[in-house]
Predicted model as a PDB file, atoms N, CA, C, CB and O in Angstrom, pLDDT in the B-factor column:
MODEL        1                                                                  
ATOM      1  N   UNK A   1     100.942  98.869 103.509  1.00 90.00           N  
ATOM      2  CA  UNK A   1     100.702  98.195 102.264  1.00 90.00           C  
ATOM      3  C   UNK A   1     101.142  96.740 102.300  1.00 90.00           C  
ATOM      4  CB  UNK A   1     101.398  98.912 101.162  1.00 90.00           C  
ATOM      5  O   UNK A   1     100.573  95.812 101.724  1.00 90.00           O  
ATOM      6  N   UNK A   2     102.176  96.672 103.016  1.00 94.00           N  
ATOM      7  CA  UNK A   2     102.960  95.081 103.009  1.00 94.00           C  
ATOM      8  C   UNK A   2     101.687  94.017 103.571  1.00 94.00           C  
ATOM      9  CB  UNK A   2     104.619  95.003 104.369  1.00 94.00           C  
ATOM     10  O   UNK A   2     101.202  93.071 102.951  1.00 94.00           O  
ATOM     11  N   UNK A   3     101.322  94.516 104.969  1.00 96.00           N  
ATOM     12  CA  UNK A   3     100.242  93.688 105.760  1.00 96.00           C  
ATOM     13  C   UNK A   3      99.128  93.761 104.765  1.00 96.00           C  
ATOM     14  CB  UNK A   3      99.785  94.318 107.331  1.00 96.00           C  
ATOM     15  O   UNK A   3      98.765  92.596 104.600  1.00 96.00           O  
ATOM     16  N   UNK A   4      98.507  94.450 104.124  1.00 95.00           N  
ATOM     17  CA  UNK A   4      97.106  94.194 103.186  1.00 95.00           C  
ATOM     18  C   UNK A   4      97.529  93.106 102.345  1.00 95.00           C  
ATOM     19  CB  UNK A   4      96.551  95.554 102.158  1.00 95.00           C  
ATOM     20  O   UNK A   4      96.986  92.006 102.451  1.00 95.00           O  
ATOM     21  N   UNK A   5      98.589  93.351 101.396  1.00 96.00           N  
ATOM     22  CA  UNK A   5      99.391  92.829 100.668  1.00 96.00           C  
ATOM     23  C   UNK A   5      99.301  90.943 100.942  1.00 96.00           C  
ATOM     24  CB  UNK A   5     100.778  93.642 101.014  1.00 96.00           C  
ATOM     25  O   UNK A   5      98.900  90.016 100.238  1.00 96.00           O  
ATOM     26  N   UNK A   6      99.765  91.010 102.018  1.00 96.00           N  
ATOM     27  CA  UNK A   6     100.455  90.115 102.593  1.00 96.00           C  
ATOM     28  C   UNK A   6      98.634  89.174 102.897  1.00 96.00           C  
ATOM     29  CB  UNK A   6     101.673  90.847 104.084  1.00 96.00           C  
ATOM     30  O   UNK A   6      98.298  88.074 102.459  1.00 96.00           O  
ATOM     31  N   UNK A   7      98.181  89.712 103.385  1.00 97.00           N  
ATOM     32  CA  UNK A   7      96.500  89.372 103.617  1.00 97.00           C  
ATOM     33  C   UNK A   7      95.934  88.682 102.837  1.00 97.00           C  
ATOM     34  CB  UNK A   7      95.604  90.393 103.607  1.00 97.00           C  
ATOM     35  O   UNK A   7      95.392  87.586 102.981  1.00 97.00           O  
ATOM     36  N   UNK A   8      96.153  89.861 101.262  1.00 96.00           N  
ATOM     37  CA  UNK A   8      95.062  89.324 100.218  1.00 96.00           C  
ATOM     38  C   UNK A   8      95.921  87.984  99.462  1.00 96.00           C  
ATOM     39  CB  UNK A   8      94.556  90.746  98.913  1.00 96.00           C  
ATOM     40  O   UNK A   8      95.312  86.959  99.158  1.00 96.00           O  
ATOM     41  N   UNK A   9      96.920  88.095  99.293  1.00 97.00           N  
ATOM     42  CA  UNK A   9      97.563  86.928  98.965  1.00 97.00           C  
ATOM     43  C   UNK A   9      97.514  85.471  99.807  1.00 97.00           C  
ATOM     44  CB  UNK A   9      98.805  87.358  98.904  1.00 97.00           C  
ATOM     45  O   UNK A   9      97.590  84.419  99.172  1.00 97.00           O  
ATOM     46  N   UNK A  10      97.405  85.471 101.025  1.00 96.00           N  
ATOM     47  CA  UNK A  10      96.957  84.581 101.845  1.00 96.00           C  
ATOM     48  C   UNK A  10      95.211  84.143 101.468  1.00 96.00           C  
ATOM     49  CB  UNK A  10      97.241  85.246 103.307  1.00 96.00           C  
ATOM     50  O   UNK A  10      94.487  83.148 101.455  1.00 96.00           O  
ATOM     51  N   UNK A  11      95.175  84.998 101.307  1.00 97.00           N  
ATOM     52  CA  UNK A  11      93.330  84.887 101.309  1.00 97.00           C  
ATOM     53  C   UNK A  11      93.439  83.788 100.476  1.00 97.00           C  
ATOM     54  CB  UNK A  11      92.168  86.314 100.573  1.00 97.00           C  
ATOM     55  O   UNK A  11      93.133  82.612 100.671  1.00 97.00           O  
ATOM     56  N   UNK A  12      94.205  84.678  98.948  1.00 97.00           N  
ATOM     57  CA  UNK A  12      93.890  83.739  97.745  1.00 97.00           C  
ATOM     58  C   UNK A  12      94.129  82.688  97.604  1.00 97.00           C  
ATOM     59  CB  UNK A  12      94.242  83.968  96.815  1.00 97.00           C  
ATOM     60  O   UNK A  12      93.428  81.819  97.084  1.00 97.00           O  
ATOM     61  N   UNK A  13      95.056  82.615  98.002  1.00 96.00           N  
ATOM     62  CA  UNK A  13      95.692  80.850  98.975  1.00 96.00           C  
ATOM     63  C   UNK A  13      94.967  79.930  99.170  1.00 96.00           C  
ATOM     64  CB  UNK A  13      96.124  80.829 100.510  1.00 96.00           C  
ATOM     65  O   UNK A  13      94.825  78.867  98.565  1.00 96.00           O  
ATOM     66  N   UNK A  14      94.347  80.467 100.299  1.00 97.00           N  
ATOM     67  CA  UNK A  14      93.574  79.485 100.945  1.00 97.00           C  
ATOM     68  C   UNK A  14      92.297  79.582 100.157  1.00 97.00           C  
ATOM     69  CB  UNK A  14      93.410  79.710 102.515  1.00 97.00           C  
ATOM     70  O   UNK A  14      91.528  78.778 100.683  1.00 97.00           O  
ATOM     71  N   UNK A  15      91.813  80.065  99.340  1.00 97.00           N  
ATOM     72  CA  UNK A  15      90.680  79.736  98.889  1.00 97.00           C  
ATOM     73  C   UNK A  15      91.147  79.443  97.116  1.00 97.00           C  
ATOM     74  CB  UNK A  15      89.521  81.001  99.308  1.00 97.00           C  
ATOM     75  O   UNK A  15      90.430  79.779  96.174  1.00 97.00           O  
ATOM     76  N   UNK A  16      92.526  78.735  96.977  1.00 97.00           N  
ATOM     77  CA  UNK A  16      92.495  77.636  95.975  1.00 97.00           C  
ATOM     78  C   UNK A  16      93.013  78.863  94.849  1.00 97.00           C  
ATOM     79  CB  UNK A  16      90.758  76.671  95.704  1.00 97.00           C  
ATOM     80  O   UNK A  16      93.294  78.318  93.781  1.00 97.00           O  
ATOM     81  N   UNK A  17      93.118  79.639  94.823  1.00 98.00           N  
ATOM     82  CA  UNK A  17      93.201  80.905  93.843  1.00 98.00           C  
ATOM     83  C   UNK A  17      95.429  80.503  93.055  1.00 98.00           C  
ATOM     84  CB  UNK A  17      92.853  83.077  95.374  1.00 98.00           C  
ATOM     85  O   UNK A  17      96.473  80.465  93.707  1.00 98.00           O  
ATOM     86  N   UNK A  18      95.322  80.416  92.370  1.00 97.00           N  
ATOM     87  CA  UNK A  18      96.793  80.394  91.922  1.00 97.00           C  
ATOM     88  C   UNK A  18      97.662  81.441  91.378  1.00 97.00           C  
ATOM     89  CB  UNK A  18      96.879  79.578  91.053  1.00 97.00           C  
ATOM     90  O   UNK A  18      98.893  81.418  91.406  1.00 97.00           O  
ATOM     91  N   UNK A  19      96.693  82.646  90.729  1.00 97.00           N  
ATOM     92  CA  UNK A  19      97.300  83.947  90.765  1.00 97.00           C  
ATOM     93  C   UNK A  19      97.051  85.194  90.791  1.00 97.00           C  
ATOM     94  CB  UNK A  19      97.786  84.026  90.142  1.00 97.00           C  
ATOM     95  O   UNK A  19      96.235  85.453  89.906  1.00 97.00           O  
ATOM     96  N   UNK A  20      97.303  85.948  91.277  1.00 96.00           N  
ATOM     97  CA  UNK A  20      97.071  87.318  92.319  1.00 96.00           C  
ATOM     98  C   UNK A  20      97.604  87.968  90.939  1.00 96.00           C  
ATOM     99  CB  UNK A  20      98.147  87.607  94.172  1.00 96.00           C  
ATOM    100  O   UNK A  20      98.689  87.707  90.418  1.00 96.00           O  
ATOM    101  N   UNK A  21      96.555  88.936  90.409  1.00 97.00           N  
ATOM    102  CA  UNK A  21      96.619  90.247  89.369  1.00 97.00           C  
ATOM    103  C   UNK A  21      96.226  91.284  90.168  1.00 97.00           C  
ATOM    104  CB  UNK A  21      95.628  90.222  88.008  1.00 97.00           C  
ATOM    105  O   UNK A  21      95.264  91.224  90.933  1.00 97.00           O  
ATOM    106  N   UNK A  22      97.201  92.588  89.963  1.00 97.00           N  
ATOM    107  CA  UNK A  22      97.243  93.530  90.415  1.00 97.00           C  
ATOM    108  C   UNK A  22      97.349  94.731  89.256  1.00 97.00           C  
ATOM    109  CB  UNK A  22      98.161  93.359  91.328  1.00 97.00           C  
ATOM    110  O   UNK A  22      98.234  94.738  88.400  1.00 97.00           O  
ATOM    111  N   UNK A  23      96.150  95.894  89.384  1.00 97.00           N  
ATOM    112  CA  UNK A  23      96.547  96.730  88.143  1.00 97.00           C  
ATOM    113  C   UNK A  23      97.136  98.219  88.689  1.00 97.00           C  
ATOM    114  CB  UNK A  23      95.113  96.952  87.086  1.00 97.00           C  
ATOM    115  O   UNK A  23      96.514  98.827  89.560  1.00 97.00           O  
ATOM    116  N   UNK A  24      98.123  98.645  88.228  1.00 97.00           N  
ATOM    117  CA  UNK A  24      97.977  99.956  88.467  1.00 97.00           C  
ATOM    118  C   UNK A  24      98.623 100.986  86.831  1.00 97.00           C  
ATOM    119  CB  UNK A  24      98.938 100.193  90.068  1.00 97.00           C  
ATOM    120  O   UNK A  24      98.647 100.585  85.668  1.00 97.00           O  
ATOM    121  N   UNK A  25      98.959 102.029  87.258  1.00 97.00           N  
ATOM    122  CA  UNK A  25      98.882 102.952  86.244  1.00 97.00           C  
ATOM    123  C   UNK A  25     101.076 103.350  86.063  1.00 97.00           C  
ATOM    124  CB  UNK A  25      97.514 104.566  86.964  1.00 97.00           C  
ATOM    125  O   UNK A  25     101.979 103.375  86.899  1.00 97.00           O  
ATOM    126  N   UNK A  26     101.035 103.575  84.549  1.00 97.00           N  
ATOM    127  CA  UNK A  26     102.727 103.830  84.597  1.00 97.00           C  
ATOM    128  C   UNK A  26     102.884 105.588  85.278  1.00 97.00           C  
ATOM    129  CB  UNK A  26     103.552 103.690  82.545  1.00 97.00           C  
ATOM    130  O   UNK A  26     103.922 106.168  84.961  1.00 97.00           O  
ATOM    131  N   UNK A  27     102.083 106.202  85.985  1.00 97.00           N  
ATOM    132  CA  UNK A  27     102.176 107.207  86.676  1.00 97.00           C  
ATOM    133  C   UNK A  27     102.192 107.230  88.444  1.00 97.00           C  
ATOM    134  CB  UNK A  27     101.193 107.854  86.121  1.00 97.00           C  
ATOM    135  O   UNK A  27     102.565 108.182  89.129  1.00 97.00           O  
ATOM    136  N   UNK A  28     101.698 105.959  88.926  1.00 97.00           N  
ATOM    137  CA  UNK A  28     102.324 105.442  89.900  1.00 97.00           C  
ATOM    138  C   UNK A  28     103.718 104.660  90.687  1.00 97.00           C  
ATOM    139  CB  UNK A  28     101.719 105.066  89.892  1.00 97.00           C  
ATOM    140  O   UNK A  28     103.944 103.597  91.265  1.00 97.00           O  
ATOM    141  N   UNK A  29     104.239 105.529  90.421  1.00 97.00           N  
ATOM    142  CA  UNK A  29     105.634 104.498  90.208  1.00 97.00           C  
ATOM    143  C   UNK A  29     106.072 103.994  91.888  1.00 97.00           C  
ATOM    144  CB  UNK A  29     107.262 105.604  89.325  1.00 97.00           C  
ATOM    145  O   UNK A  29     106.800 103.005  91.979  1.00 97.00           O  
ATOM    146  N   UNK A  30     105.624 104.677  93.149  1.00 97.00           N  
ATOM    147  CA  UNK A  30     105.626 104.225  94.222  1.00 97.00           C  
ATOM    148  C   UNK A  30     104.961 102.729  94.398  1.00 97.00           C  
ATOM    149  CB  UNK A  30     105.098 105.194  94.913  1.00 97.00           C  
ATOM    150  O   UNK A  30     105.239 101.802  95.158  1.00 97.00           O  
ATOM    151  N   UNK A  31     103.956 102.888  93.364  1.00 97.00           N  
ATOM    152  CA  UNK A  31     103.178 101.303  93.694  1.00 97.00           C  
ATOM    153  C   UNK A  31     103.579  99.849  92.817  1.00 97.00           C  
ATOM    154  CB  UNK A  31     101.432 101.510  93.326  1.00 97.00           C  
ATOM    155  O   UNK A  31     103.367  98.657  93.039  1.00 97.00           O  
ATOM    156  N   UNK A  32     104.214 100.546  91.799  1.00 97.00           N  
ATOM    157  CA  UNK A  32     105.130 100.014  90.493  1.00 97.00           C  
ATOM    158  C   UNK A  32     106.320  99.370  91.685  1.00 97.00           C  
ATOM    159  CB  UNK A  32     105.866 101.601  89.082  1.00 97.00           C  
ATOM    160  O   UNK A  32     106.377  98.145  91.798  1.00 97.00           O  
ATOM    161  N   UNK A  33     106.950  99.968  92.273  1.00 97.00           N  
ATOM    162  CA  UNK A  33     107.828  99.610  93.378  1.00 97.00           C  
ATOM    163  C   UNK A  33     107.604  98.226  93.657  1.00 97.00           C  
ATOM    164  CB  UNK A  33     107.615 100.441  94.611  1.00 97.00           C  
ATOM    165  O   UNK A  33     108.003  97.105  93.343  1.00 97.00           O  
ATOM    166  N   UNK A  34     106.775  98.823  94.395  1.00 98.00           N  
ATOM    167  CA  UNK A  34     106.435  98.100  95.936  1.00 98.00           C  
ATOM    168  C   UNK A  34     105.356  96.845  95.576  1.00 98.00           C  
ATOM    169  CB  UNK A  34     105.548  99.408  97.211  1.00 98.00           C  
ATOM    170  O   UNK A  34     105.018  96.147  96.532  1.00 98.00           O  
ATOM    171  N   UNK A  35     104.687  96.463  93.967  1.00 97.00           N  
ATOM    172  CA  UNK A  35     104.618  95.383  93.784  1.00 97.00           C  
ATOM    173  C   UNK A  35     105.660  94.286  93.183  1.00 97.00           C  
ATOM    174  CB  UNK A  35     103.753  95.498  93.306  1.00 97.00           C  
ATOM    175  O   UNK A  35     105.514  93.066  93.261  1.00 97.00           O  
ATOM    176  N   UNK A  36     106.531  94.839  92.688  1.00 98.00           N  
ATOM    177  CA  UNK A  36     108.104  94.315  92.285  1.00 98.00           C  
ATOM    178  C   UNK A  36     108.957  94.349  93.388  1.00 98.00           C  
ATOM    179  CB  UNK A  36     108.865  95.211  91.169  1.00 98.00           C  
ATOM    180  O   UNK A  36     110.120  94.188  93.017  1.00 98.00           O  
ATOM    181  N   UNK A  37     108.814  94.540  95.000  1.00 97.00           N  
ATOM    182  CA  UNK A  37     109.230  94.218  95.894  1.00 97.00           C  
ATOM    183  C   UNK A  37     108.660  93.410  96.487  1.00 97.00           C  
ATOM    184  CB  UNK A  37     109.464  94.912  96.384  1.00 97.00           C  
ATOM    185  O   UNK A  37     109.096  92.828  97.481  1.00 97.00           O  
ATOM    186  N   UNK A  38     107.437  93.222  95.893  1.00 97.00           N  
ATOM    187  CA  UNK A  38     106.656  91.988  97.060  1.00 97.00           C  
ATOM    188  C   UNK A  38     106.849  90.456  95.982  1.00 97.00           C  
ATOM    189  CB  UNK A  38     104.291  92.475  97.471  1.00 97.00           C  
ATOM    190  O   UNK A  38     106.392  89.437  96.500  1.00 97.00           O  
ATOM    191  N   UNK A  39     107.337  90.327  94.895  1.00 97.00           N  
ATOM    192  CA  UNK A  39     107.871  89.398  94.104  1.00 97.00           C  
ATOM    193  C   UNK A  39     107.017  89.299  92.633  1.00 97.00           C  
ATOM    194  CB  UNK A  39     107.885  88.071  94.944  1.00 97.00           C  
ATOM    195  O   UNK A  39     107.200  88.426  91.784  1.00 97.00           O  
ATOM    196  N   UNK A  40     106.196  90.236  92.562  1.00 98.00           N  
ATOM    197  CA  UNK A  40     105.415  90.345  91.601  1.00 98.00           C  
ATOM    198  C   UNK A  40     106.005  90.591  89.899  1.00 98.00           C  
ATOM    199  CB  UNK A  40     104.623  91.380  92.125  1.00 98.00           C  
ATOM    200  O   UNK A  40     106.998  91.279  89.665  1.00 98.00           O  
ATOM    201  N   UNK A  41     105.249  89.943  88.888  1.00 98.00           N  
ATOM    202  CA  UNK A  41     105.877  90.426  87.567  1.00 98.00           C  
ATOM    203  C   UNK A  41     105.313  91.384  86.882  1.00 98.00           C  
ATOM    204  CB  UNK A  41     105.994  89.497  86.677  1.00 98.00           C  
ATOM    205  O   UNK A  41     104.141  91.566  87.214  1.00 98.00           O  
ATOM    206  N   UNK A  42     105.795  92.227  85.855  1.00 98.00           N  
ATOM    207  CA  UNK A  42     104.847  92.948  85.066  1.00 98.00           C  
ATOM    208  C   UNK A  42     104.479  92.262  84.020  1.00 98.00           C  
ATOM    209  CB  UNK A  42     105.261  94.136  84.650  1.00 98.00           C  
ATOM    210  O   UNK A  42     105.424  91.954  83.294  1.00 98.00           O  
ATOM    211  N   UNK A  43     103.083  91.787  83.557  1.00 98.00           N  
ATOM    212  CA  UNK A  43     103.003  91.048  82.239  1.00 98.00           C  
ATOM    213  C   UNK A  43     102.036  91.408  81.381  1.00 98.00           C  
ATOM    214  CB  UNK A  43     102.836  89.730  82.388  1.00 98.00           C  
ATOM    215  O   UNK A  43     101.659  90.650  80.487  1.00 98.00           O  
ATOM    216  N   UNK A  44     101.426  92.881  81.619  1.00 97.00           N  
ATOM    217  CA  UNK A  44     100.797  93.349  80.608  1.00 97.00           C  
ATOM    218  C   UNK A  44     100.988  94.706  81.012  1.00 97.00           C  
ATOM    219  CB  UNK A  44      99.426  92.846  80.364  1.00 97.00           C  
ATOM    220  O   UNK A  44     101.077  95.148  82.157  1.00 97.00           O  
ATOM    221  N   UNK A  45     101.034  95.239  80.043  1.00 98.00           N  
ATOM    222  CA  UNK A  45     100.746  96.739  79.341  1.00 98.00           C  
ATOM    223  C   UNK A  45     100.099  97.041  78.437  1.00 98.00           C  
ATOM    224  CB  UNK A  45     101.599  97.316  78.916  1.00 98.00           C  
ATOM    225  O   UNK A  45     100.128  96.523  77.321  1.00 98.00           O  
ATOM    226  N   UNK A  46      99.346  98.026  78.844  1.00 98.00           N  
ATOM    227  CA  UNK A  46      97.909  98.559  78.102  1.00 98.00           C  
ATOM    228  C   UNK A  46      98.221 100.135  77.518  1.00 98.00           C  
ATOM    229  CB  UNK A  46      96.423  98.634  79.413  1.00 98.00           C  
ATOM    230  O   UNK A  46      97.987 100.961  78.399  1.00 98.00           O  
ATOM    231  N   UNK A  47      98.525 100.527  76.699  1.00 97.00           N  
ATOM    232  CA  UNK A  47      98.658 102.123  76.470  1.00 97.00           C  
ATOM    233  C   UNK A  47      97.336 102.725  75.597  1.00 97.00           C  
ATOM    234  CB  UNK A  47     100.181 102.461  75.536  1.00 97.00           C  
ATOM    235  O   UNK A  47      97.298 103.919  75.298  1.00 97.00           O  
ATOM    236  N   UNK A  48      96.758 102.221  75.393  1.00 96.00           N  
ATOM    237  CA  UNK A  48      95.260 102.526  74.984  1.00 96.00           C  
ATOM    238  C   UNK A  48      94.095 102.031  76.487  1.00 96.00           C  
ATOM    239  CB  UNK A  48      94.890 101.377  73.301  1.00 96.00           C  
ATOM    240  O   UNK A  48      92.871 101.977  76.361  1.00 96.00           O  
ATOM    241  N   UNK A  49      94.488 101.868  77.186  1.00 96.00           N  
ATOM    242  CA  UNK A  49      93.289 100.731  78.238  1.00 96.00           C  
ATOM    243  C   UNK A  49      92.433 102.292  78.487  1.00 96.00           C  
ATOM    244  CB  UNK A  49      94.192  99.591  80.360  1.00 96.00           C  
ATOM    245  O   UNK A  49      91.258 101.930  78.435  1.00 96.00           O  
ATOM    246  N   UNK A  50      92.427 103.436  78.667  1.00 97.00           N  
ATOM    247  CA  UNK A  50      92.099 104.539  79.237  1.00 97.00           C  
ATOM    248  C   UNK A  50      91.841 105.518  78.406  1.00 97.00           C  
ATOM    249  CB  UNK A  50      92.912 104.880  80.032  1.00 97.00           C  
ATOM    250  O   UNK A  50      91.547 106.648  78.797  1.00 97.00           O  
ATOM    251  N   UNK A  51      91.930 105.162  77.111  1.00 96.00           N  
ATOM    252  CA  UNK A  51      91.722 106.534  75.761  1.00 96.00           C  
ATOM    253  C   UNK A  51      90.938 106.609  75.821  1.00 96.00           C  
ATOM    254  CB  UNK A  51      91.921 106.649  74.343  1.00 96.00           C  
ATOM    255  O   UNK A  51      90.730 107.700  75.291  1.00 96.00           O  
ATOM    256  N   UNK A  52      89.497 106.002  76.310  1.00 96.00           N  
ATOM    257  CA  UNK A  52      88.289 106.744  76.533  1.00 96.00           C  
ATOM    258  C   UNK A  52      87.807 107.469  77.842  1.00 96.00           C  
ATOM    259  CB  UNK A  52      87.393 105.915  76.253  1.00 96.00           C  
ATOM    260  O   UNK A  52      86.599 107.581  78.054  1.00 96.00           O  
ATOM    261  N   UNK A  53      88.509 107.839  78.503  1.00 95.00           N  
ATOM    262  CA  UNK A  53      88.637 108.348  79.980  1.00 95.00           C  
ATOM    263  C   UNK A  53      89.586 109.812  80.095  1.00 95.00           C  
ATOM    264  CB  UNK A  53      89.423 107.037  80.930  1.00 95.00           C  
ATOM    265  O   UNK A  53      90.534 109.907  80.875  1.00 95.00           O  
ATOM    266  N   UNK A  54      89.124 110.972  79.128  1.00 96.00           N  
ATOM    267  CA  UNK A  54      89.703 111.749  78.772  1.00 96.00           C  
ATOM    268  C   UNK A  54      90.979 112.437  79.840  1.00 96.00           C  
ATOM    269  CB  UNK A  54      88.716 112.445  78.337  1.00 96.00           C  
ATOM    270  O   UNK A  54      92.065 112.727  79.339  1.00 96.00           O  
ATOM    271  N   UNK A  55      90.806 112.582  80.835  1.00 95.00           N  
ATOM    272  CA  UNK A  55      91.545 113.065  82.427  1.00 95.00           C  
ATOM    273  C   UNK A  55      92.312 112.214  82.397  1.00 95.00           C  
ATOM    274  CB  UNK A  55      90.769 113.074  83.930  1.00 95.00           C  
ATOM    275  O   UNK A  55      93.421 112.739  82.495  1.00 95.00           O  
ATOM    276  N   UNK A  56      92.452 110.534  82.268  1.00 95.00           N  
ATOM    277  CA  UNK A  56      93.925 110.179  82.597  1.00 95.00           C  
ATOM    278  C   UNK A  56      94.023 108.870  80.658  1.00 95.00           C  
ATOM    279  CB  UNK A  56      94.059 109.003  84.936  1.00 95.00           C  
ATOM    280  O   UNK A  56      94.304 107.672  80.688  1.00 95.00           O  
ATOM    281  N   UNK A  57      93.851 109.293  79.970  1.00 96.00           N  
ATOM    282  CA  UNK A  57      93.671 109.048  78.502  1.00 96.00           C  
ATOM    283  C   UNK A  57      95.414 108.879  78.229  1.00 96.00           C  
ATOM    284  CB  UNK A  57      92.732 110.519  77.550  1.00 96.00           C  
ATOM    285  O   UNK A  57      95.939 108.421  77.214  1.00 96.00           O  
ATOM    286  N   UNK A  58      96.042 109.352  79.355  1.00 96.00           N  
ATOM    287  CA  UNK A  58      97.546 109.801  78.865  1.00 96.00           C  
ATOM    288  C   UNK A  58      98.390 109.208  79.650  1.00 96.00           C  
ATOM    289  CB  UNK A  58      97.908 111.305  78.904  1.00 96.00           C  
ATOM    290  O   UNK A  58      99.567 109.568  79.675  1.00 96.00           O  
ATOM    291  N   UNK A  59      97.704 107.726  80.780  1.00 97.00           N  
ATOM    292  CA  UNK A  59      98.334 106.669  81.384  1.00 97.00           C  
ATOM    293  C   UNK A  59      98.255 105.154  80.708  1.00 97.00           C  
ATOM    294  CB  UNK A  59      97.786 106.667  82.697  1.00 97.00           C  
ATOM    295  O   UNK A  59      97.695 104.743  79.692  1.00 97.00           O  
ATOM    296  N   UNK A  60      98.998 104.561  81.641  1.00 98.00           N  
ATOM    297  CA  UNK A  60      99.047 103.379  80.639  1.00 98.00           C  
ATOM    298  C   UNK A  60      98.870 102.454  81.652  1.00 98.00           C  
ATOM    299  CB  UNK A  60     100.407 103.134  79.671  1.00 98.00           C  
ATOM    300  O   UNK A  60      99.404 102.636  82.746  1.00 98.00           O  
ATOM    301  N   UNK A  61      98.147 101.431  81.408  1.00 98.00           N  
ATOM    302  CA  UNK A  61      97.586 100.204  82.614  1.00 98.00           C  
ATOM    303  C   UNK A  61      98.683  99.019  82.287  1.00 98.00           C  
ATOM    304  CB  UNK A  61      95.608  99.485  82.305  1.00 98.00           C  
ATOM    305  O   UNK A  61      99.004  98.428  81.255  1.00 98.00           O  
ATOM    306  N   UNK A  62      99.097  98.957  83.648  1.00 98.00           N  
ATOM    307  CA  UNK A  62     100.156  97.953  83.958  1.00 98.00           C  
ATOM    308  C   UNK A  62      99.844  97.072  85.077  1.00 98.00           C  
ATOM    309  CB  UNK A  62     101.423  98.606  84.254  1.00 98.00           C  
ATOM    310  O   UNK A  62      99.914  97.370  86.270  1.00 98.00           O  
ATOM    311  N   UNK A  63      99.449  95.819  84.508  1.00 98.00           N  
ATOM    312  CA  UNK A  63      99.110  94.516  85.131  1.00 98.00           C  
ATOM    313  C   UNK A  63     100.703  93.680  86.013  1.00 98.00           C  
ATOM    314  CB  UNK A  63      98.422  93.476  83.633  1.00 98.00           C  
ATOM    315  O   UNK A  63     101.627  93.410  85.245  1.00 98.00           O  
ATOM    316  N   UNK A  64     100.839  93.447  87.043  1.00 98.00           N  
ATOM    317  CA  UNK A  64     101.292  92.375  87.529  1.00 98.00           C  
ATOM    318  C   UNK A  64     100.729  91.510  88.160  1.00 98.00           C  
ATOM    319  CB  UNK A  64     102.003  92.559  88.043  1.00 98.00           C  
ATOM    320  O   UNK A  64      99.627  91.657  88.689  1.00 98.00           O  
ATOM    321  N   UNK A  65     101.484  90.377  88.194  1.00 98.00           N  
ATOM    322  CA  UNK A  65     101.017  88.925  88.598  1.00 98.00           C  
ATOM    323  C   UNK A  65     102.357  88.378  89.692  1.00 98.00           C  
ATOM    324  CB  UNK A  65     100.823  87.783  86.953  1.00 98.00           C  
ATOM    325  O   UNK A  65     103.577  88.510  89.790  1.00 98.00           O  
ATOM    326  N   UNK A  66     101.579  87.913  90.174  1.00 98.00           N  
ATOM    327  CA  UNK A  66     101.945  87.013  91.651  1.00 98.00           C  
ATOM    328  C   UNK A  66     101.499  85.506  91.680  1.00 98.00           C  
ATOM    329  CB  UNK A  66     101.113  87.707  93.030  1.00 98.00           C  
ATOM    330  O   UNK A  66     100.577  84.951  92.277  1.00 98.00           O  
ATOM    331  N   UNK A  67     102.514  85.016  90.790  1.00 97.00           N  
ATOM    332  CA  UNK A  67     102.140  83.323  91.209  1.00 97.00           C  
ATOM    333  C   UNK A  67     102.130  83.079  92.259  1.00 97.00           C  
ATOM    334  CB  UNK A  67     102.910  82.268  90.836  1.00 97.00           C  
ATOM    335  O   UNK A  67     103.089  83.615  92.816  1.00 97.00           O  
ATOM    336  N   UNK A  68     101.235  82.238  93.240  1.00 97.00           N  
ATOM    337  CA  UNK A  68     100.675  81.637  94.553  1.00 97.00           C  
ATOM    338  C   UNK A  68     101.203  80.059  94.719  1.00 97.00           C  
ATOM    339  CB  UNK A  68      98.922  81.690  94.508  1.00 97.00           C  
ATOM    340  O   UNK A  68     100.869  79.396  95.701  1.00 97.00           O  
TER     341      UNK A  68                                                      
ENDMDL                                                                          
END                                                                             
C-alpha cells in the first residue's frame, strides 16, 4: 500500500495537482490507519453518503486529504 501510495502522490505532483482526496468507509479502520500514517487529514464525513445503497446504508464516507 505504501509504494502505490507513495506513486499516486508523486504522480499528482508532477502533474501540478495540489491535493490528493482519498475516500474510504468508517468500517475500514485498517485503511483509516494507514492514511493517517501516510500524513493524511480527515476532513469530511458523510453519514448519509450511502442511505441509498441498502447493503452498506449503515457506513459512513470518510474523506481525507493530503496536501502536496
Amino acid at each position: 500500500g505504501t509504494g502505490l501510495f507513495s506513486t499516486a502522490t508523486e504522480w499528482a505532483r508532477g502533474n501540478g495537482f495540489r491535493q490528493l482526496a482519498v475516500e474510504t468507509q468508517n468500517t475500514n479502520v485498517p485503511a483509516c490507519k494507514f492514511y493517517a500514517s501516510q500524513g493524511c487529514k480527515l476532513g469530511e464525513i458523510d453519514r448519509f453518503k450511502y442511505i441509498t445503497h441498502p447493503s452498506i446504508a449503515h457506513e459512513t464516507m470518510l474523506v481525507w486529504y493530503l496536501d502536496l
